[in-house]
MDTraj code that builds the backbone (N, CA, C; nanometers):
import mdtraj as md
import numpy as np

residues = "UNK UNK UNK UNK UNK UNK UNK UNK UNK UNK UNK UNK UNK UNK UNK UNK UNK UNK UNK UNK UNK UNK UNK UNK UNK UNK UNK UNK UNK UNK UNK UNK UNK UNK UNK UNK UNK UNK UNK UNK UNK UNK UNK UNK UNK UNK UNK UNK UNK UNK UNK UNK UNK UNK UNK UNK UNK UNK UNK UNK UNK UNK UNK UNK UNK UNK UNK UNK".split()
xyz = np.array([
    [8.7976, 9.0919, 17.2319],
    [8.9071, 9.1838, 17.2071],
    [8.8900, 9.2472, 17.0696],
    [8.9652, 9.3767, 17.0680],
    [8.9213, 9.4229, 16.9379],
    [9.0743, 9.4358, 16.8266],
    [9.1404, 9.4051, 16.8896],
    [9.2999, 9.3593, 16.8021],
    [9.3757, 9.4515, 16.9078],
    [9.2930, 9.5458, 17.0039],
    [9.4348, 9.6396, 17.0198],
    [9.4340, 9.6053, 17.1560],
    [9.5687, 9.6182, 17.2695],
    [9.6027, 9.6431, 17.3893],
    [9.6821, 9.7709, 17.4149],
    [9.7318, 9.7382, 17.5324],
    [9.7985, 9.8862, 17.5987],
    [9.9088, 9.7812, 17.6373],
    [10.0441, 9.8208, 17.6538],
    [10.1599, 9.7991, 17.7247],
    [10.2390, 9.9227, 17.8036],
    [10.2659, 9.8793, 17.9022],
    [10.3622, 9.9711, 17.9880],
    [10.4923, 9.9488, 17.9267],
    [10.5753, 10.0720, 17.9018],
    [10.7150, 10.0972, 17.8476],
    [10.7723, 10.1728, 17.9562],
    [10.8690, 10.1704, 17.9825],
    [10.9455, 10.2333, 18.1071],
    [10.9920, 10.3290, 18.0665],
    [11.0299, 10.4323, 18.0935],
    [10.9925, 10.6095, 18.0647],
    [11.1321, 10.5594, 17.9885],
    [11.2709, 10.5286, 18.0623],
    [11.3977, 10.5552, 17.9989],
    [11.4230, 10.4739, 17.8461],
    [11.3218, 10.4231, 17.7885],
    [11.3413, 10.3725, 17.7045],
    [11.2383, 10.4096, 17.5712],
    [11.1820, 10.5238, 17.5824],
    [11.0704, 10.5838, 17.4745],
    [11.1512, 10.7548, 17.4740],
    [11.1307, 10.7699, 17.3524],
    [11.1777, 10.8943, 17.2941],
    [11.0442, 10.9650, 17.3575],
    [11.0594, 11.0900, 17.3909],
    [10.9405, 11.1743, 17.3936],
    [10.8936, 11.2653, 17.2710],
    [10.7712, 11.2727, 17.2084],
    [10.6945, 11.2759, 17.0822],
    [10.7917, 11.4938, 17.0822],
    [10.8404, 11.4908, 16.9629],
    [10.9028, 11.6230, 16.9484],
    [10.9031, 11.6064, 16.8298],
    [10.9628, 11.7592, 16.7625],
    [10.9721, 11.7789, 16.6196],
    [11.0830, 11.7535, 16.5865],
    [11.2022, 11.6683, 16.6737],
    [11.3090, 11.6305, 16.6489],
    [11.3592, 11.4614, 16.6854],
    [11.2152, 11.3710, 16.7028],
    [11.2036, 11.2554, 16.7418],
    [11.2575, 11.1873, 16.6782],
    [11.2535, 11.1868, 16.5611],
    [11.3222, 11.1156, 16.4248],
    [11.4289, 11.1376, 16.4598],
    [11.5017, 11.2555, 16.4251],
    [11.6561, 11.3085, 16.4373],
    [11.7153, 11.1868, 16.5220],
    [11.6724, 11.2609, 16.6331],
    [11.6599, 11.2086, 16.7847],
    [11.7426, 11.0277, 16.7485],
    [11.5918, 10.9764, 16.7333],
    [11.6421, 10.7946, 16.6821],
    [11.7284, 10.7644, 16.6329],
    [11.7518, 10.8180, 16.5138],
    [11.8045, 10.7811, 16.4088],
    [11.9375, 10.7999, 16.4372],
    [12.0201, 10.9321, 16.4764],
    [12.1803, 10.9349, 16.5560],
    [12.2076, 10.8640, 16.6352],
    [12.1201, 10.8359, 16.7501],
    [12.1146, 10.7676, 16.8419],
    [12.1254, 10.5877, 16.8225],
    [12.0554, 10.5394, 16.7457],
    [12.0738, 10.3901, 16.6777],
    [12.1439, 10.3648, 16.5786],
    [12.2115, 10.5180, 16.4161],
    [12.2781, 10.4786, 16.3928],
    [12.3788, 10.6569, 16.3707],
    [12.4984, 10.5869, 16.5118],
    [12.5659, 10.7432, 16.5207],
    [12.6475, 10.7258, 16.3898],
    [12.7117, 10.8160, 16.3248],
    [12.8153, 10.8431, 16.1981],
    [12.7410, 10.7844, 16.0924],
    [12.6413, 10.7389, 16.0158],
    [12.5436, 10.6826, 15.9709],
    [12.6553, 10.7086, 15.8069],
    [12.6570, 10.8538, 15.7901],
    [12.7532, 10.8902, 15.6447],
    [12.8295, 10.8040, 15.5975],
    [12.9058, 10.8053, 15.7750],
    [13.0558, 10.7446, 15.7377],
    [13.0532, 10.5871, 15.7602],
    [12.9493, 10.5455, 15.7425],
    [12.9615, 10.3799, 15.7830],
    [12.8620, 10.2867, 15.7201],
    [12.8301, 10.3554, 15.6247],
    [12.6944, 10.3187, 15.5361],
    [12.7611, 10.1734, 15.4656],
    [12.8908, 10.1849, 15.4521],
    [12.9575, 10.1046, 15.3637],
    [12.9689, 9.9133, 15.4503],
    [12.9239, 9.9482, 15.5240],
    [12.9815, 9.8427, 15.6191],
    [12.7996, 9.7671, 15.6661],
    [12.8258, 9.6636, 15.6160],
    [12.6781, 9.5620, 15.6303],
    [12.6942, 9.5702, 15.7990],
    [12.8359, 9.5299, 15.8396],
    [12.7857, 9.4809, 15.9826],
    [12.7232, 9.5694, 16.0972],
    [12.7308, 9.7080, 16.0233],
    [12.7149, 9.8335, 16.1452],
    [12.5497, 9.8271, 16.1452],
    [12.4919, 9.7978, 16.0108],
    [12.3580, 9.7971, 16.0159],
    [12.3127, 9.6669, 16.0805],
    [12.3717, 9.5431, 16.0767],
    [12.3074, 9.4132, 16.1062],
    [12.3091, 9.4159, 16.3083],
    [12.4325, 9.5135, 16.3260],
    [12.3947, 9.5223, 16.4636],
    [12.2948, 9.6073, 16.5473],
    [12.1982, 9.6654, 16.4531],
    [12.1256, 9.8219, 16.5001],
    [11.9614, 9.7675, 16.4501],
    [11.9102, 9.8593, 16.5284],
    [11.7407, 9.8118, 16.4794],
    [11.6729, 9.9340, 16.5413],
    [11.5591, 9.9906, 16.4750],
    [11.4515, 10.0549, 16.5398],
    [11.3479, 9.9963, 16.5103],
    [11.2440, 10.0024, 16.6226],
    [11.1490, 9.9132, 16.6770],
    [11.0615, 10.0118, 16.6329],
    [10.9402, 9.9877, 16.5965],
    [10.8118, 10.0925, 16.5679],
    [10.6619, 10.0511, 16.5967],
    [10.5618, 10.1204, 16.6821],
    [10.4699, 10.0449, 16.7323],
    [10.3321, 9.9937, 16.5689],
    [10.4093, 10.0712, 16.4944],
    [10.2966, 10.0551, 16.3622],
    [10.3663, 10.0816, 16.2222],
    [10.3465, 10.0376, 16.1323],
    [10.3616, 10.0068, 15.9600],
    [10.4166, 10.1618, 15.9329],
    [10.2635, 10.2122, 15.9729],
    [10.3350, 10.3541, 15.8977],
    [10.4239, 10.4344, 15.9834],
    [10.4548, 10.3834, 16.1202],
    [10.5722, 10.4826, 16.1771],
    [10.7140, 10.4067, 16.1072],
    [10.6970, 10.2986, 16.0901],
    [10.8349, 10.2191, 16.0269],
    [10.8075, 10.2886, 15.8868],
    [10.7300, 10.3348, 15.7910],
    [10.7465, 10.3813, 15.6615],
    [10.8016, 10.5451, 15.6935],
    [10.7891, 10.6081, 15.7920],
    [10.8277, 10.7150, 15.8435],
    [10.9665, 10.6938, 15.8928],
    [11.0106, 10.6521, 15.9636],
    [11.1017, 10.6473, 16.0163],
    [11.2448, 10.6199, 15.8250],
    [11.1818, 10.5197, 15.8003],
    [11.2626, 10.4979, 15.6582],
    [11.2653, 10.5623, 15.5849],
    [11.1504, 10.6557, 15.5159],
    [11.1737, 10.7850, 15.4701],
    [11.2612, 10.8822, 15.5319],
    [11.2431, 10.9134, 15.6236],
    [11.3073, 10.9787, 15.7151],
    [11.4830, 10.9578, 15.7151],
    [11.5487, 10.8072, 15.7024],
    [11.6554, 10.7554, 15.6856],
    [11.6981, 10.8023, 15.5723],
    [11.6268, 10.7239, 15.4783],
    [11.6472, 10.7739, 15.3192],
    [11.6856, 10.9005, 15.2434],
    [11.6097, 10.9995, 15.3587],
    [11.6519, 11.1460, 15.3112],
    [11.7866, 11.1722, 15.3455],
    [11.8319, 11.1152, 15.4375],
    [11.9697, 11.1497, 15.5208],
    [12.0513, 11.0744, 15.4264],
    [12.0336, 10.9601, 15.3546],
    [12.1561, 10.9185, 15.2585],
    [12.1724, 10.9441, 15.1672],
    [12.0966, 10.9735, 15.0794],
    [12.0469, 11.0321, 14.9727],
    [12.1438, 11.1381, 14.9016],
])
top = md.Topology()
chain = top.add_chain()
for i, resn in enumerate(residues, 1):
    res = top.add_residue(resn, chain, resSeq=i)
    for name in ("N", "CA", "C"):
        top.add_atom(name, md.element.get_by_symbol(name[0]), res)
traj = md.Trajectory(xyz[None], top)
């Protein structure tokens, strides 16, 4: 083996690759994000999953700009 595999994901559960994919996630896992930043528990119940390092450093940049 060379470290990598393939997994099947079931269509209703993968964003499709757009210039609004981020957006997309990010409302979607955390809706009112502005108005609820204040509150630990809204984040401890929410998660995005990422198949690699640098899509999770993307995705957090990506967050970061929105609170900022």
């Amino acid at each position: 083996m060379d470290g990598e595999s393939e997994i099947y994901l079931p269509r209703d559960i993968v964003i499709p690759s757009s210039d609004q994919a981020f957006d997309e996630l990010v409302h979607f896992s955390y809706p009112n994000i502005l108005e609820n930043m204040s509150s630990k528990d809204f984040f401890k119940a929410r998660t995005i999953l990422a198949p690699t390092l640098d899509i999770v450093e993307e995705v957090n940049n990506y967050m970061m700009a929105i609170i900022s």
